[in-house]
N, C-alpha and C positions, 0 to 999 in steps of 0.2 A: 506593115507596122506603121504604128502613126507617128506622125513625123516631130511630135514631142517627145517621144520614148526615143526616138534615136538621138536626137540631141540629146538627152540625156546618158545613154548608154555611151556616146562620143566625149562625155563631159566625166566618166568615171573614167572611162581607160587614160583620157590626158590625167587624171588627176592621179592615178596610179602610179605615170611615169615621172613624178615630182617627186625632187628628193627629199629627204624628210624633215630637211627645216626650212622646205616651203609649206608645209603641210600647215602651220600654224596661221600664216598668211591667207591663203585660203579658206580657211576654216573662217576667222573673221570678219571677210568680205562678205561669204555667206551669210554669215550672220548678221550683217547690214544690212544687208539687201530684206534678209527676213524680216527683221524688225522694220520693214519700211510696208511691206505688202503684207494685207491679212492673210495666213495661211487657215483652214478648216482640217480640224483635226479629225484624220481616219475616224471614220467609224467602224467598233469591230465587225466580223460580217461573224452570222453562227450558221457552221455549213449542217447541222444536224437535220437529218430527214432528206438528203439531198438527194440520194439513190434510192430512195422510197418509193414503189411502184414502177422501177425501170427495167423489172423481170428479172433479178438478183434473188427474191425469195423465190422464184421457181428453181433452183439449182438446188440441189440436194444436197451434195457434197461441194460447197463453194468454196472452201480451205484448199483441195485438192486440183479443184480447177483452177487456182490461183498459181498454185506451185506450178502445176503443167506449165501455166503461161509463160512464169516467168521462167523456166527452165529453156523454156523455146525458144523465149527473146535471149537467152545467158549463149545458147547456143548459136545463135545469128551473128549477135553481138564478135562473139570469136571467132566465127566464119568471114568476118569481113576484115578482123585483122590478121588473118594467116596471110 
């Protein structure tokens, strides 16, 4: 993982553990610091067409092979917590 998403992910869990009237404290700083740097707003992403030609219309009944799956992961799933 790249070492900006961890810093980040290490910067929610501290901020998690703040009780909550630091929370407004934080929130402000942020917001300095933002108003100092240009941020570029997301752009939406449109995921439509994305499993288009990935051999999904070759499945006949793909509702059913969906269910199988997830039944066999529901069952893994509970195999590893017994």
């Amino acid at each position: 993982m790249c070492n900006t998403a961890l810093k980040k992910i290490e910067l929610i869990h501290k901020i998690a553990k703040l009780p909550a009237q630091n929370l407004d404290e934080v929130d402000e700083f942020v917001q300095k610091i933002l108003s100092q740097v240009q941020v570029e707003n997301a752009t939406p992403t449109n995921l439509k067409g994305i499993w288009k030609n990935k051999g999904f219309e070759k499945i006949i009944d793909l509702e059913s092979v969906v269910k199988s799956i997830r039944k066999e992961i529901e069952n893994s799933i509970l195999e590893k917590n017994l």
